[in-house]
C-alpha positions, 0 to 999 in steps of 0.5 A: 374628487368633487363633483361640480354641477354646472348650471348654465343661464337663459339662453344659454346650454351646457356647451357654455361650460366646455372650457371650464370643465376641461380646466375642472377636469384636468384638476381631477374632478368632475364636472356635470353640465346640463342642458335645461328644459328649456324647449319644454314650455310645461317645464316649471322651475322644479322640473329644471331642478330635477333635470340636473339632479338626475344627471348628478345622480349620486355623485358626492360630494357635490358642488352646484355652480348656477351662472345668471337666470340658472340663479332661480335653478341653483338653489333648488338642486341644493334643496334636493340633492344634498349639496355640500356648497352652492357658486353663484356666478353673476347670477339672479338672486331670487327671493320667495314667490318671486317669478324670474319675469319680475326679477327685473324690475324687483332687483332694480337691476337697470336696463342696458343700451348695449344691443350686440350680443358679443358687446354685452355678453362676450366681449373679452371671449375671442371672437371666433370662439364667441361667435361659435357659442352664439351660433350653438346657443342661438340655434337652441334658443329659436325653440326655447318656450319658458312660459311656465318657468319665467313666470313661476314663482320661485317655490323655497320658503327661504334660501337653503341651508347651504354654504353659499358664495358670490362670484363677482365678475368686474368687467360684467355689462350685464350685471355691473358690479355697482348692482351686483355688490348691492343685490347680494347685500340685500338678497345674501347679506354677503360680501361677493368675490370678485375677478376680472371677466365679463358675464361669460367668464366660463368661456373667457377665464376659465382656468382662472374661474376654476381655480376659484371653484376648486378652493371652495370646494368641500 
């Protein structure tokens, strides 16, 4: 049995994983999702990373799976918890000393002209489930203070030494494909997997996605 450490992106919380870790779960792993600190305005980047490794606990073999802003997160709980793999899904990609604030133009990810929240994040999710995350997470957001975590830079001197892989979401109209093939060339030098779904694809495959993550497991 291994267990998956799920880390959800800015914005977002630990209910955006309930799909995927009933799939995990019926498969016969476990699964820890943790709300960040994110309502915490002195909460740095570290104190993320430590929020999910006190849930793991000692929990192992562990596998950290940190979708989007949780990217800058992931490889921190890797650095400290001893983790045997690290799944990035359409995830950032930081690099040394970069803060989260700067990602954005540092990566050359290209803004998007896509307003509507369903239109860009959940378009293939249905809509009533889309709508009762959006609900939830928004409801969580109206007391998210990432002061210090956005614009910390991000602390390893280089990515940790642990197995990691890319997943690529196709139908993403947050981070394209276009963009993500290249930010993981440069920041990786991988290749990324790829399947269909759009940047929530926790919430629109998640038999599929964790089908994916049980064949990377340890």
């Amino acid at each position: 049995m291994t267990t998956f450490a799920l880390i959800h992106g800015g914005g977002g919380s630990a209910y955006d994983w309930h799909l995927l870790e009933a799939e995990l779960r019926g498969r016969g792993h476990d699964t820890i999702a943790v709300d960040l600190p994110m309502s915490d305005p002195r909460a740095g980047l570290w104190n993320y990373a430590d929020a999910v490794g006190q849930a793991v606990g000692e929990r192992r073999p562990l596998v950290v799976v940190a979708h989007s802003w949780g990217g800058f997160v992931g490889p921190l709980v890797c650095a400290r918890a001893g983790a045997a793999a690290l799944v990035l899904v359409s995830a950032m990609i930081p690099s040394p000393g970069e803060t989260p604030d700067d990602w954005w133009e540092r990566s050359g990810r290209a803004s998007s002209d896509i307003d509507d929240a369903y239109e860009l994040y959940l378009h293939d999710v249905p809509r009533e489930l889309a709508e009762r995350v959006l609900a939830h997470d928004g409801a969580l957001a109206e007391r998210m203070s990432m002061e210090r975590a956005c614009r910390e830079p991000w602390p390893l001197a280089a990515w940790p030494d642990v197995p990691t892989r890319y997943l690529l979401c196709r139908d993403d109209r947050l981070f394209t494909p276009d963009f993500v093939r290249r930010h993981v060339k440069e920041r990786l030098g991988i290749t990324p997997d790829e399947m269909p779904g759009s940047h929530m694809v926790m919430l629109s495959r998640p038999a599929e996605l964790a089908g994916y993550l049980v064949q990377v497991r340890p």
